[in-house]
C-alpha positions in Angstrom: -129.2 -47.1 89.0 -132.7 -45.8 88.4 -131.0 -42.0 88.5 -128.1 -42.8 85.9 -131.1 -44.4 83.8 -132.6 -41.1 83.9 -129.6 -39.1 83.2 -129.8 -41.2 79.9 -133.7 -40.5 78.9 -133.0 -36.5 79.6 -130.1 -36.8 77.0 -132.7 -38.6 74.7 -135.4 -35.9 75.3 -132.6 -32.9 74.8 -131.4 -34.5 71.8 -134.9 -34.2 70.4 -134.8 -30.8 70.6 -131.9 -30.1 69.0 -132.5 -32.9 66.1 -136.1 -30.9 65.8 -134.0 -27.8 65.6 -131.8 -29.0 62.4 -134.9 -30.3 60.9 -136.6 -26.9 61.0 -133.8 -25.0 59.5 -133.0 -27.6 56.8 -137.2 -27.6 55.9 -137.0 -22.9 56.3 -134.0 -23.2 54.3 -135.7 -25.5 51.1 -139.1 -23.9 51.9 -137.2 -20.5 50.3 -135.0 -21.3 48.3 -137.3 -23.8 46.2 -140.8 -21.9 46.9 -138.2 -18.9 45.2 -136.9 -21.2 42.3 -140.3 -23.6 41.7 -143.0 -21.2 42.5 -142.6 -17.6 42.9 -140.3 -16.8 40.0 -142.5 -18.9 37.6 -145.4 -17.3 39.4 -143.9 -13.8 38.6 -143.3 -14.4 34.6 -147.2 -14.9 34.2 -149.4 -12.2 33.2 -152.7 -11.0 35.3 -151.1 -10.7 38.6 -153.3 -8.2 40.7 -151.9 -5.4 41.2 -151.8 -4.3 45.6 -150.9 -0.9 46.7 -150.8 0.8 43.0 -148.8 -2.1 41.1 -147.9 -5.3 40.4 -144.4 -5.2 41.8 -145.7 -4.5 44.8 -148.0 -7.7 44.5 -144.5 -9.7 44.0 -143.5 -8.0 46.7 -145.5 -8.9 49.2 -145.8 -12.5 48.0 -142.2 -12.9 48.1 -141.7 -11.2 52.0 -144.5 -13.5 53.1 -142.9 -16.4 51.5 -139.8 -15.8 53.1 -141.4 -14.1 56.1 -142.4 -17.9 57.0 -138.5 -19.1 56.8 -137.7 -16.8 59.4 -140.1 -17.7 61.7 -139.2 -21.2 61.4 -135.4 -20.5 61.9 -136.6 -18.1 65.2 -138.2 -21.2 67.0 -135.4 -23.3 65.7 -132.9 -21.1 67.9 -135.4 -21.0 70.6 -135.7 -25.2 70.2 -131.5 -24.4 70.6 -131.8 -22.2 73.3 -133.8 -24.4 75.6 -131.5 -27.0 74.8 -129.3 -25.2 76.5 -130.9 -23.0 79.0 -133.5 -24.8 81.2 -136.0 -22.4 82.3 -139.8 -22.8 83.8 -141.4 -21.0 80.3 -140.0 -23.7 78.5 -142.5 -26.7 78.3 -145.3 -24.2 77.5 -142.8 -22.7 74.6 -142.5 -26.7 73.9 -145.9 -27.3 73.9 -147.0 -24.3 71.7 -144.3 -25.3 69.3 -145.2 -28.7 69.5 -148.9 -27.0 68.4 -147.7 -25.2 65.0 -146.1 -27.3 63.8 -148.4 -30.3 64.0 -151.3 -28.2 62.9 -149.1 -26.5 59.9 -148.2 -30.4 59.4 -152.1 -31.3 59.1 -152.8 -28.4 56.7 -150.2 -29.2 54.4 -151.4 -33.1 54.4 -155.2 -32.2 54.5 -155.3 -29.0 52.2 -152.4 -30.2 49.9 -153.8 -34.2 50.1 -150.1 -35.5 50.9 -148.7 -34.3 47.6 -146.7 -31.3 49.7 -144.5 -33.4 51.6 -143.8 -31.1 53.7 -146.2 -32.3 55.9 -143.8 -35.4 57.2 -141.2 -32.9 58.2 -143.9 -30.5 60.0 -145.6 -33.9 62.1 -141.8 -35.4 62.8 -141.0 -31.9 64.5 -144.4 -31.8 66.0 -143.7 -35.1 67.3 -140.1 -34.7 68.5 -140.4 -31.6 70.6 -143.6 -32.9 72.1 -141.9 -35.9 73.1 -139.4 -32.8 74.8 -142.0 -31.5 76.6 -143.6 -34.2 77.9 -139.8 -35.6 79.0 -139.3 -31.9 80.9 -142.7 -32.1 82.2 -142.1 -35.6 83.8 
């Protein structure tokens, strides 16, 4: 009995991972495509930008790779949250754990630094707190 109950808590902890997984695309996905319509296109139509590497364009430029720079990075740990899903492997509780650590400190610096008006904060602690509860559930 005790082994079919744990057959049950693995299929809770994977499904964390893949939940987690969904959650960080759908945050990548609004972090670009309103951070592009909200911020940096208003951000762009004002005058005084500094101008980087001999212009201003090259100031949007950068701003905007950064921006979306971020997304992709997001959607890369996503697949890797996927892959583990998948793919059991010893590297993937530390992968877990560091995960687990980005996103609950990029959680905490949205809450602190934006002072829980960026709400992206509950999205970044709820993936924090789901793929920790992964690790600890592969660790155990």
């Amino acid at each position: 009995m005790s082994h079919c109950l744990a057959g049950v808590r693995r299929a809770k902890v994977e499904a964390m991972l893949l939940i987690a997984a969904a959650l960080t695309v759908l945050v990548g996905l609004a972090h670009s495509w309103l951070g592009e319509k909200k911020i940096l296109r208003p951000l762009f139509k004002l005058d005084g930008l500094p101008a980087i590497l001999g212009g201003v364009h090259h100031t949007k430029m950068t701003l905007r790779v950064a921006w979306h720079v971020l997304t992709l990075v997001w959607c890369g740990l996503a697949a890797m949250m996927v892959y583990l899903h998948f793919c059991s492997a010893g590297a993937d509780i530390a992968f877990l754990w560091m995960a687990s650590a980005v996103f609950g400190v990029s959680g905490m610096i949205a809450l602190i630094a934006g002072r829980g008006a960026h709400l992206s904060w509950i999205a970044f602690l709820l993936i924090a707190a789901l793929v920790g509860y992964a690790a600890y559930g592969r660790a155990s």
